[in-house]
N, C-alpha and C positions, 0 to 999 in steps of 0.2 A: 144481364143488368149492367148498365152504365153509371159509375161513379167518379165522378170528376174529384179529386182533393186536390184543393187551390193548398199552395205551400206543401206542398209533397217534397221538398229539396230541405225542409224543417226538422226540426228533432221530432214532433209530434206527427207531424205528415207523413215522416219516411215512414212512421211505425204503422199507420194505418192504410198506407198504400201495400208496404207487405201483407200487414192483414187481410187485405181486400183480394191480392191474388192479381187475378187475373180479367176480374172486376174494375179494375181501379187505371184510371185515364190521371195518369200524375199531370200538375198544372204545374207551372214555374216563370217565373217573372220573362225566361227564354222565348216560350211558348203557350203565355198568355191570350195573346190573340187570335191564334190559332186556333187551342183547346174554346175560346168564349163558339167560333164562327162554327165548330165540330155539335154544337147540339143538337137537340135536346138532351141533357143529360136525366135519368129514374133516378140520381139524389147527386147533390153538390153540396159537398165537405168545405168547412171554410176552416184551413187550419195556417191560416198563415198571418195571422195577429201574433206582430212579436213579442218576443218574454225579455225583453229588457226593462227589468223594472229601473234601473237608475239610471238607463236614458231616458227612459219618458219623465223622469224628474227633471233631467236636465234639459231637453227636450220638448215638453207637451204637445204642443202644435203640433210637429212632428208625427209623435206617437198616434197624436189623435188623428191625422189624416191615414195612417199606415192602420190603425186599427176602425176608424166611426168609417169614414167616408169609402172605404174599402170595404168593409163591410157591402152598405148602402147601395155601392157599385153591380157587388156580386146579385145582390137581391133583385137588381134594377134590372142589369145589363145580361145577365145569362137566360136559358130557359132549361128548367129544371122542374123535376115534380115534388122532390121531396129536400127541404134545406139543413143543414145540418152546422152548426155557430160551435166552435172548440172554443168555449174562452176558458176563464179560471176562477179558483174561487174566490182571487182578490177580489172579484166584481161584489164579494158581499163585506169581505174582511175587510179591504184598504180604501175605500171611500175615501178616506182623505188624503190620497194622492192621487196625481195623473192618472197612472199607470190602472190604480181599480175604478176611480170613475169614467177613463175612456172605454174598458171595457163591461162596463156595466149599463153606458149607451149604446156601447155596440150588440150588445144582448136586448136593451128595447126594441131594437129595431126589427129584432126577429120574434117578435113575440107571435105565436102559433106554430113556431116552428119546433126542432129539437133544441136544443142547448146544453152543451155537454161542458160545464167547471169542473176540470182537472186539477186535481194539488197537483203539493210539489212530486217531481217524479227523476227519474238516473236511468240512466245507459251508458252504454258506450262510448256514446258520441257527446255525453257531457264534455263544454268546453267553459262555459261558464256556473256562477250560482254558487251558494252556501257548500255545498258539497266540495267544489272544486277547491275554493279560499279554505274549506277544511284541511284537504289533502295534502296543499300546496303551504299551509304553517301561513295564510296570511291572516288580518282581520277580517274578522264578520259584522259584516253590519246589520247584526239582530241579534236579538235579545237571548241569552244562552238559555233562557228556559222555556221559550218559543216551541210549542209541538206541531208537529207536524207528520203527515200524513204519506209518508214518501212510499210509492210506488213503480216498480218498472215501467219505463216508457211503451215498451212491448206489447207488456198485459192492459196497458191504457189503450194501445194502438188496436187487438183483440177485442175490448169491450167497445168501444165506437163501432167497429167493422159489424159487429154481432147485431148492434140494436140500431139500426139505422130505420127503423119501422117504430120507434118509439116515438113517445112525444111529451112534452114540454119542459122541464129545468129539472135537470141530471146531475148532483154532485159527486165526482167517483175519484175513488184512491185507494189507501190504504185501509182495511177496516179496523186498525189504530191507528197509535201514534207514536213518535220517538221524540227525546228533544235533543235542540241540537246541541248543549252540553254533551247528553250521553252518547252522540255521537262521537265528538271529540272526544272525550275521555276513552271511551272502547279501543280507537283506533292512534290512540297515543299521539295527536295530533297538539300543538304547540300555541295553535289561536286563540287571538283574543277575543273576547266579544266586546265590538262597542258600538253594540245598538242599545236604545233607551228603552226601550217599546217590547212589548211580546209580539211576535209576529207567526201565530198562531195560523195555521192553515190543514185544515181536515175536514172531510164531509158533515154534515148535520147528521145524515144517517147513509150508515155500511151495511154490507152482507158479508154474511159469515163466510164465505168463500172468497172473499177478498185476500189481498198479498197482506203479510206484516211488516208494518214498517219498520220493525228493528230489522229487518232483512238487508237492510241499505248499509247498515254496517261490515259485513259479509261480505258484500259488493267493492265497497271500499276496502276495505282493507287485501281484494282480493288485486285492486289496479291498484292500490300503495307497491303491490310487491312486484306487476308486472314493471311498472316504472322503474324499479328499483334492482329490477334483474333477479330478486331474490327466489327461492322455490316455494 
């Protein structure tokens, strides 16, 4: 089997091109045109809709050509059997920003296809997000009692790779939730919060096998100390 993931060089791509093995033909803005001219591809991953929510505030235009009209391109311009849309689950929560309504057009566009909204989710390679301004004592700009559904990018990357034969709108994450007070509090962090707003993000429905999102505390607090040099 041949699987292309556009945005393989991503925080969510890298995890699902590892998933994928030896399956997986990574795309990258490098090797673009190359990867389009190498088809047909048996399914094409589109995991390269970026996660900067407060660029596309600042932004929109922007975001919306890097997520709608890229999209649009992939659907148009590749040939592929089976299509595969990463967006998130702002596409249902933030409607009233850029950021959820360009990717809640970019999920119209693939209606018949998979579609897979991602919460929030941590690795390694977090450089940005609530998590990071946790760690780092800055402000957050959301609301401390905001829950959310945090999950390993990995076990995300896992679950894509798995269901690529599924079909229609997929929200997966955590099968709870944490908020981000209790985050900071646990991990002795010094932020402020000053968002107005809940900013709430977690599937409508989990499986019981799903990660815990208090798990993310763990995690944290396990890179507070590699930072920090401590044991």
């Amino acid at each position: 089997m041949r699987v292309a993931v556009v945005g393989a060089g991503g925080f969510v791509g890298t995890a699902v091109t590892r998933a994928l093995g030896s399956a997986a033909i990574p795309v990258t803005r490098a090797n673009y045109e190359e990867a389009r001219r190498s088809g047909p591809f048996d399914v094409l991953v589109n995991a390269a809709c970026p996660s900067r929510r407060y660029w596309a505030r600042q932004h929109p235009d922007d975001d919306r050509r890097e997520t709608v009209d890229k999209t649009r391109a992939l659907l148009r311009d590749w040939e592929w059997d089976r299509f595969v849309q990463i967006s998130t689950i702002s596409a249902r929560t933030q409607l009233d920003t850029p950021y959820g309504r360009n990717r809640a057009e970019a999920e119209e566009l693939c209606a018949g296809h998979l579609v897979v909204r991602l919460g929030p989710m941590y690795g390694d390679s977090n450089t940005k997000g609530v998590l990071i301004d946790i760690l780092e004592e800055q402000p957050v700009y959301a609301h401390g009692e905001s829950r959310q559904s945090f999950a390993p990018v990995e076990w995300c990357g896992g679950w894509v790779a798995s269901h690529l034969d599924a079909e229609g709108l997929w929200e997966v994450g955590a099968r709870t939730t944490v908020s981000l007070r209790e985050i900071r509090d646990a991990v002795g962090s010094r932020s402020v919060f000053a968002g107005a707003r809940k900013d709430d993000q977690f599937p409508l429905v989990s499986e019981p096998d799903w990660p815990d999102a208090a798990d993310v505390i763990g995690w944290l607090r396990a890179r507070s100390r590699a930072l920090t040099g401590e044991s």
